[in-house]
N, C-alpha and C positions, 0 to 999 in steps of 0.2 A: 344475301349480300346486304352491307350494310351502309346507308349513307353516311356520305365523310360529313356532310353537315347536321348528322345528328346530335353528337357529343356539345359542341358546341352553341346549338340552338336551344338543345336540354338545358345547358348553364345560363343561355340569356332568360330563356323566359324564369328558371328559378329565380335568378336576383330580381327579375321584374317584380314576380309575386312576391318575393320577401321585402324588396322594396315599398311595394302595395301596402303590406301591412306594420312595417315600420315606421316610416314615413302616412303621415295620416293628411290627406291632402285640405287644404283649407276650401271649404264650399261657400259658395255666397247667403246661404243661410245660418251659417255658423259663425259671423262674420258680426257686432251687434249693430243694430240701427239707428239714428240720434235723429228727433224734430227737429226744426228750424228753431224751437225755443231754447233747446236743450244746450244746440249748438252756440249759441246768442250767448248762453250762461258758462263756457268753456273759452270763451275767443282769448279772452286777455291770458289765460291761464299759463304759463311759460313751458310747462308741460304738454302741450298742445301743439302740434302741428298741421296746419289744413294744408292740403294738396288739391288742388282744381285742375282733376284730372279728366275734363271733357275735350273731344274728341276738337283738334285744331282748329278747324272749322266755326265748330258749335263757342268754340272758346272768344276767337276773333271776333266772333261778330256780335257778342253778347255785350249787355252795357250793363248789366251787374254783374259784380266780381264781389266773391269776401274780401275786405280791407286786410292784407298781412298773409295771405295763401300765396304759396306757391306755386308754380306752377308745375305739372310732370304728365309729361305727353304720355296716353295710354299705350301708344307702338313701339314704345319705348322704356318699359316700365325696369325693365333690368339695366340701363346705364344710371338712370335717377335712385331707384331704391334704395340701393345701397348707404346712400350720401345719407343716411336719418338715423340719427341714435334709437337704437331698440329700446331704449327707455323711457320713450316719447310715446305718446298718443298719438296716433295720425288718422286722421279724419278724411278721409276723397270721399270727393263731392265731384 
């Protein structure tokens, strides 16, 4: 006897795993790093965009900020995203 939810569960997990290797998922080591000098040397740059994305908290009660970052809350990273030309640089810090 055959389960009715074989058919079906056979089809999600394929697309999961062709999904898997289509899609190549972004890892935070793959991701590149920049110094504090580095970044100094990019601020003015119009092509640049900094996002100061520390957690509310950590953000509020900090008394340095980059001059010109934005702000985009990490719990939230999929209503802000979007908003940034993929042509840009984006920087989170």
């Amino acid at each position: 006897m055959k389960c009715k939810l074989s058919r079906p569960l056979t089809i999600s997990l394929g697309l999961i795993f062709l999904c898997f290797f289509i899609f190549k998922p972004v890892l935070a080591r793959d991701v590149p790093k920049m110094t504090k000098e580095e970044l100094k040397g990019v601020l003015e740059h119009p092509d640049v965009v900094v996002i100061d994305v520390r957690h509310t908290e950590n953000w509020q009660d900090s008394e340095v900020k980059i001059k010109g970052a934005t702000r985009g809350n990490p719990t939230d990273f999929k209503t802000w995203a979007a908003q940034f030309p993929k042509d840009k640089t984006l920087v989170l810090y």
